[in-house]
N, C-alpha and C positions, 0 to 999 in steps of 0.2 A: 239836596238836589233842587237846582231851581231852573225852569225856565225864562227864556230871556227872549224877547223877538231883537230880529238881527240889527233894524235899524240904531239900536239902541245898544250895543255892541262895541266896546271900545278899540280900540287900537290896534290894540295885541290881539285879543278876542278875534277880530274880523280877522286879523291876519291867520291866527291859526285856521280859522273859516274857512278863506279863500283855497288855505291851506289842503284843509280836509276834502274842500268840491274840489279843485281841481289837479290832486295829484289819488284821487280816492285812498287816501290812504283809512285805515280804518280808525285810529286812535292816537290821540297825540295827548305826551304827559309831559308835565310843566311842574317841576318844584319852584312852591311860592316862596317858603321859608323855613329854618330847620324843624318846624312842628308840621306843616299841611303842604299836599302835591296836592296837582290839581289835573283832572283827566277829562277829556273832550271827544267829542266823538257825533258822528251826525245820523239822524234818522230818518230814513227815509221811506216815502208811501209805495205803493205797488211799481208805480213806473218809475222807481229812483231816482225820483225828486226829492231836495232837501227839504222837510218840512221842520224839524228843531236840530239846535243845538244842543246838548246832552253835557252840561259838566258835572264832576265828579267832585268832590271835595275827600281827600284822604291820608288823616292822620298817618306820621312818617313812622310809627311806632309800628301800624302793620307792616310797612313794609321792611321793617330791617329786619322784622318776624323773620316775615315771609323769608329775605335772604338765610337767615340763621336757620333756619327748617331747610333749605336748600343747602347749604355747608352739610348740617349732620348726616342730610339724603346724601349726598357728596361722600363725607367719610366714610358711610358705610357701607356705599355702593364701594369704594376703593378697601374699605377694609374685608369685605366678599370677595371684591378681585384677588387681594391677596392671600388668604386661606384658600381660593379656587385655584391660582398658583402652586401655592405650594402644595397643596392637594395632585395637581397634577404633575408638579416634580416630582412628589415623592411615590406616585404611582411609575412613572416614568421611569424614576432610577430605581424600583423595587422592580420593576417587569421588566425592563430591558436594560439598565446599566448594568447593574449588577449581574445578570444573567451575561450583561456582552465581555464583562469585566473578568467574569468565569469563565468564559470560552475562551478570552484571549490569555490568559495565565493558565490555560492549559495546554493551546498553541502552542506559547513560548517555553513550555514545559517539553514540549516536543521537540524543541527549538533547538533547545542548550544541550536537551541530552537524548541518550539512544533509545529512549522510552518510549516506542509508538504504541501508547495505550488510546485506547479511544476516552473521546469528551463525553460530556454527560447530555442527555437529551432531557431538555423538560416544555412540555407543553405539544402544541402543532401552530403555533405562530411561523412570519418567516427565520428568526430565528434559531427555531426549530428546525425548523428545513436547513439551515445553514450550520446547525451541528451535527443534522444526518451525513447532509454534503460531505463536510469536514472529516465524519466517520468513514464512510466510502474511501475518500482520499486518503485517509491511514489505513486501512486496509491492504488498498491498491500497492501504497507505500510499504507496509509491510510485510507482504505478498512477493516485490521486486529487492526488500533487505535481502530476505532472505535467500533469495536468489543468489544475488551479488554475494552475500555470505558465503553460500557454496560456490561457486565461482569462483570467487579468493581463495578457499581451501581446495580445491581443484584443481587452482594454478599452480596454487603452494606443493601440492603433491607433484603433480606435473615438473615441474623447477627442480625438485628435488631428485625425481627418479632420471632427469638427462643433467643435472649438475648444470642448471640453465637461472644465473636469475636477471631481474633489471633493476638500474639505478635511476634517479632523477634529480636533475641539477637543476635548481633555481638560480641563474645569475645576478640577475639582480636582487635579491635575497639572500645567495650564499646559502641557500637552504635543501640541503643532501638527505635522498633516501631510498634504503636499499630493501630488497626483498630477505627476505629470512634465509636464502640461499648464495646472494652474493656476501653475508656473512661467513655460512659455511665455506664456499669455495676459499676465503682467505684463512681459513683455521679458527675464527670466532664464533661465540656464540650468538644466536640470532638476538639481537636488539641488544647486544651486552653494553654497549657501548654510542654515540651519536655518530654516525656517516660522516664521513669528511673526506673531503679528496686527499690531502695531505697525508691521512693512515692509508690509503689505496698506495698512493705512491710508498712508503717505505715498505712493504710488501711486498711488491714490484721485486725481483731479481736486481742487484745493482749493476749489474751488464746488462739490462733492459730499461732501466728506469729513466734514461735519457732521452731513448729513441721512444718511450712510450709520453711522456714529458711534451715533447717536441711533435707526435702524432697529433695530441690532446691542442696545441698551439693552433699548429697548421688548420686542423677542424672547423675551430672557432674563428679563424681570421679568414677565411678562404672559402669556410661554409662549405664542406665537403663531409660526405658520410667518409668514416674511415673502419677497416675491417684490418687488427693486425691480430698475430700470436706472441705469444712473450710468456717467460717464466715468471710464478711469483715462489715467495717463500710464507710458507705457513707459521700461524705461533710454535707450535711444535718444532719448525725448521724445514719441515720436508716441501721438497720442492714439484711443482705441480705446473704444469703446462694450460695457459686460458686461452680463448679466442676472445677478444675484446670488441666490441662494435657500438659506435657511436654514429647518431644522425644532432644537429644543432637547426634549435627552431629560431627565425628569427621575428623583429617586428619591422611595419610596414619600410620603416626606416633605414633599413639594414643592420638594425642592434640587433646580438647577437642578446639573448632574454632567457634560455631553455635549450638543456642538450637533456636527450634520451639517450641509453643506450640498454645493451648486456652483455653479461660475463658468464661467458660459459667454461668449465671443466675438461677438457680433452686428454686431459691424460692417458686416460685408457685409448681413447682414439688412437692418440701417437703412438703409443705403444702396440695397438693392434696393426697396425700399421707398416711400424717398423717390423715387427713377425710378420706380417705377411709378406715384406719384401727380403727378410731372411731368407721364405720359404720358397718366394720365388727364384730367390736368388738359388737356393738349396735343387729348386724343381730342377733351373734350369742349367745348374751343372751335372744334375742327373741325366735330362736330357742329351746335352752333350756328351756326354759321359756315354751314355750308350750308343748312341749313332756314330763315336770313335771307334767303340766295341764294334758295334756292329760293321764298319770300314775295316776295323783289322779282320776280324773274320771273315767277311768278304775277300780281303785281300788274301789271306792267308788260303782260302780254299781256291779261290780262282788261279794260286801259284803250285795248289798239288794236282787239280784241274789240268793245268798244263805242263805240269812237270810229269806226274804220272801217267792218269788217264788219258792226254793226250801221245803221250812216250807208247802209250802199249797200244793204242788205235795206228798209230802211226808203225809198228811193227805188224800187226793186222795185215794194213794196205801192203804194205812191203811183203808181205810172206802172201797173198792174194795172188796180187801180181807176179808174183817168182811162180806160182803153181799154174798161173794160164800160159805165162810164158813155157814152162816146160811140157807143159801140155799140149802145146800146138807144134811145140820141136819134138818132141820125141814119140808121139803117137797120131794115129789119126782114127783111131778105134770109138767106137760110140763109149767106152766108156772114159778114154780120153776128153769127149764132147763134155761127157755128164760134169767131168773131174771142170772143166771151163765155165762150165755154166755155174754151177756153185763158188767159183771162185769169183764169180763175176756179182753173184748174188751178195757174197761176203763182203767183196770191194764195196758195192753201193751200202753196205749197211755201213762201213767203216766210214766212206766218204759222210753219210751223214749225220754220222754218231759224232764224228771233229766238228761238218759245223755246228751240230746242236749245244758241241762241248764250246765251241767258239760265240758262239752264240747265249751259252749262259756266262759264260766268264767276260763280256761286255755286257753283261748286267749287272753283275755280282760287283765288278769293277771298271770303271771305264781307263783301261789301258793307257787310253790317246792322255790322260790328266797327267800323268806322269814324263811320258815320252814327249809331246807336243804340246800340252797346256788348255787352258780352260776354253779361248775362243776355236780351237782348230778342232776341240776335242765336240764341243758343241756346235761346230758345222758338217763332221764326223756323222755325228746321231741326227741332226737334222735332216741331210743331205738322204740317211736309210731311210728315213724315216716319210721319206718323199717320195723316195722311189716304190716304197710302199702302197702311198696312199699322192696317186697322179693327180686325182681330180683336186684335188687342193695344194691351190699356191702358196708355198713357204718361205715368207721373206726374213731374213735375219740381217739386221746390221748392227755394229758394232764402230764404236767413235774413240775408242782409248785403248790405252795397252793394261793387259791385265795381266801381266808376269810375276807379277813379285806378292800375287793376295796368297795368304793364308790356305793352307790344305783345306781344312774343314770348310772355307765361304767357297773354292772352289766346287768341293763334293757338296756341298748345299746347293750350289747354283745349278749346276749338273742335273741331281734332283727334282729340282723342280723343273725346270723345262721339261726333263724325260715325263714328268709325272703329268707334266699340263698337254703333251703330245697327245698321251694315250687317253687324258679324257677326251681332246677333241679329236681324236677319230673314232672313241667309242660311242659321245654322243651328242658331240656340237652339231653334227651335219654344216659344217662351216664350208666355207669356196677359200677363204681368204685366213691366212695366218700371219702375222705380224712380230717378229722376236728384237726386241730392242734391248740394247745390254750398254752403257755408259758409267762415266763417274760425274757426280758433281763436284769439283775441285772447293770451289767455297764451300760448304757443309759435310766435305769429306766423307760421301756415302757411294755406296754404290749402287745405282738402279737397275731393277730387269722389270720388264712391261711385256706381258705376252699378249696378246690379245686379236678375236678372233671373231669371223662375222655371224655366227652361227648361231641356235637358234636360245640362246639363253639360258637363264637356268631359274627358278622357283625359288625364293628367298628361305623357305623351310629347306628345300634342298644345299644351300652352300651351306646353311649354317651344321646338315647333317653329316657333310662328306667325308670320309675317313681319310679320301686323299688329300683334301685342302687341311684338314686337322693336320694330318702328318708333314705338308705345310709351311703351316703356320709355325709347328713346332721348332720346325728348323730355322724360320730366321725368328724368332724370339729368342734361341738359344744361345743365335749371334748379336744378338740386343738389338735388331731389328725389326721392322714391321710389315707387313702386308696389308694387303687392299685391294679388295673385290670390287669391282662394279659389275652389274647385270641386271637382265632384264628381261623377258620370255620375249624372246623374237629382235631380242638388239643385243647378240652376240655374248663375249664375255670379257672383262679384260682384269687382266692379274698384274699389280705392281708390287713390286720387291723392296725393301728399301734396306741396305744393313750399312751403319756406320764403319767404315774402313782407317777411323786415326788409330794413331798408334797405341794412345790409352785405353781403347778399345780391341784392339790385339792383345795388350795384352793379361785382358782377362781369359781369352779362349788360350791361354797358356797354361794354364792350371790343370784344365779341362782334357788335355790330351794323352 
């Protein structure tokens, strides 16, 4: 270390000088040669004025030290970082990979198969909390399996006890599956075999398998729910009656992608069915059957009626009158009087014992049906039927000729007018009566429409009436219908409807 005052300062020296005052830097180092650097540097007094230059003379050997001390500081700081590294990896992947590596192999455990066991929990990290989570969620999940479980076997039951099951068609997969019941319904065992439409169809009845073929077409092209019946044949052979219904899903496009449907069993159905239209068929030749009976014996009483019991009333009057007559000729004694007055008493019981007898025997039978026919016969009893009851107007009109119908629809029509008379004077309280009697030629029926303005009737009451019952009975019997309308306070009105073709005659031929 030496001293130098500055005039005396060479070249280089001043420059680094100038160097040092006026950029203040604090130190400036200068290799001389590959043994000595050289270091400068200024010092100054209280008021940072320069008062010396300062140089340093310094063997290169320190300093390559010094670098080489800096390297090994270097390595070892870098060889700490990496033991601090892997120190921290392998804390990382012992605490949380492996921990996250366990929970998610046991996710996917849950994944692949029907095993909803719960994961393991270790610690209270978030981790932790995200295998409680996870717990919860398989819970919840196994909680709603089981559900669904029974649900499935519920349906399954359900399906089984109505012969009811469903298919599903993947079309763009060609991927078929059926309930364990549309198995049954074809004769197989449930899952014995893979779904295919193809086994559906031979199954099928082969007088159905066309038109069910060609339902299945039209569906998918046209995108229409379809609802037919059709026979199939069982493995066994026997044959069984389905209800078949399809809906087709499509996408946004108009592909046709998914049909749903089901296959139901009705056999029994049709069969109950067909019995109960046996029976009705059976009822209602029973019916006719007796309201023939009960016409013939009508008729037959109303003919001893008037062959007898009117034959000996009618010698009554006759032998009455022969005793007033002799009576007033050959005496004029009081007990002649007596003999007239009893005779006279006799006459009126006799005159009203005929018409009581006349009077039941147009009920028992209406005469005019035979003699005159069905409209004259029914302007007959309407026309009494007025003179009875003045305050109510009776209109009846008639638009076709009714000569050639059937006995039994004439004594049915008859019937029922007489029967709807006597409720509306027993308890329409009606002003206005309306009797309309036509055919309609196109559906070949014949209509009656009574109908009346009086004061209605209580829907419990029609359905109670022993005389709408007896009715009804009679045009069902004629394969007919009726039809009530009413209303408390808006009258009543009765339509008749009975088919008059001739395939329809001649079922009540049987019947008579």
């Amino acid at each position: 270390m030496q001293s130098i005052k500055i005039s005396e300062l060479s070249p280089d020296v001043s420059k680094i000088y100038f160097n040092l005052l006026d950029t203040q830097q604090g130190i400036v180092v200068q290799i001389l040669n590959q043994k000595v650097m050289v270091g400068y540097t200024l010092i100054r007094d209280i008021y940072q004025q320069p008062q010396a230059l300062l140089r340093v003379d310094l063997p290169r050997e320190i300093y390559y030290q010094g670098l080489t001390t800096i390297r090994y500081l270097n390595g070892f700081v870098l060889l700490l970082a990496l033991l601090f590294t892997g120190l921290i990896l392998w804390l990382f992947e012992r605490l949380v990979l492996a921990r996250l590596a366990t929970l998610s192999y046991e996710v996917r455990k849950i994944r692949v198969t029907d095993h909803l066991s719960t994961v393991t929990v270790v610690g209270s990290d978030e981790l932790a909390h995200l295998a409680a989570t996870i717990n919860e969620m398989i819970t919840a999940l196994r909680t709603a399996y089981l559900r669904v479980r029974q649900s499935e076997a519920s349906l399954a039951e359900a399906q089984r006890i109505a012969h009811l099951g469903n298919w599903d068609w993947e079309m763009t997969t060609n991927y078929f599956q059926w309930s364990d019941e549309v198995y049954r319904i074809l004769g197989l065992k449930p899952q014995s075999c893979p779904p295919d439409y193809q086994l559906f169809l031979e199954r099928i009845h082969p007088e159905d398998r066309k038109m069910v073929a060609q339902t299945f077409e039209e569906a998918v092209k046209e995108g229409k729910t379809y609802s037919i019946e059709h026979r199939i044949l069982q493995k066994e052979g026997d044959e069984r009656i389905v209800h078949t219904r399809g809906e087709v899903l499509y996408k946004e496009d108009h592909r046709a992608i998914h049909m749903i449907g089901t296959l139901q069993d009705i056999t029994e159905i049709k069969q109950a069915q067909a019995e109960t239209i046996r029976l009705l068929e059976e009822n209602r030749f029973l019916i006719h059957r007796s309201m023939a009976i009960q016409e013939a014996e009508r008729r037959n009483l109303t003919r001893e009626l008037h062959d007898e019991f009117g034959q000996w009333i009618t010698a009554i009057q006759a032998d009455a009158e022969t005793i007033i007559e002799l009576a007033q000729v050959e005496s004029t004694s009081a007990r002649s009087e007596k003999i007239g007055i009893s005779a006279d008493a006799i006459l009126t019981i006799a005159t009203q014992m005929y018409d009581l007898v006349h009077s039941l025997i147009r009920q028992l039978r209406p005469s005019g049906l035979d003699e005159l026919g069905l409209v004259e016969s029914l302007r007959e009893i309407i026309t009494a039927w007025q003179k009875r009851h003045p305050e109510v107007q009776c209109l009846f009109t008639v638009s076709d000729d009714f000569k050639n119908l059937e006995e039994n629809i004439n004594i049915t029509l008859y019937r029922i007018v007489q029967e709807c008379l006597t409720n509306i004077a027993k308890y329409s309280k009606a002003t206005l009566v309306t009797i309309q009697l036509q055919i309609d030629s196109a559906e070949e029926t014949l209509i009656l429409e009574v109908t009346d303005n009086g004061q209605g009737m209580h829907p419990v009451q029609h359905k109670r009436g022993l005389g709408l019952i007896g009715m009804r009975e009679r045009v069902e019997a004629l394969l007919g219908k009726m039809y009530l309308e009413t209303a408390p306070e808006h009258g009543v009105k009765i339509a008749v409807r009975i088919p008059i073709a001739e395939e329809y005659q001649q079922k009540y031929k049987p019947w008579k």
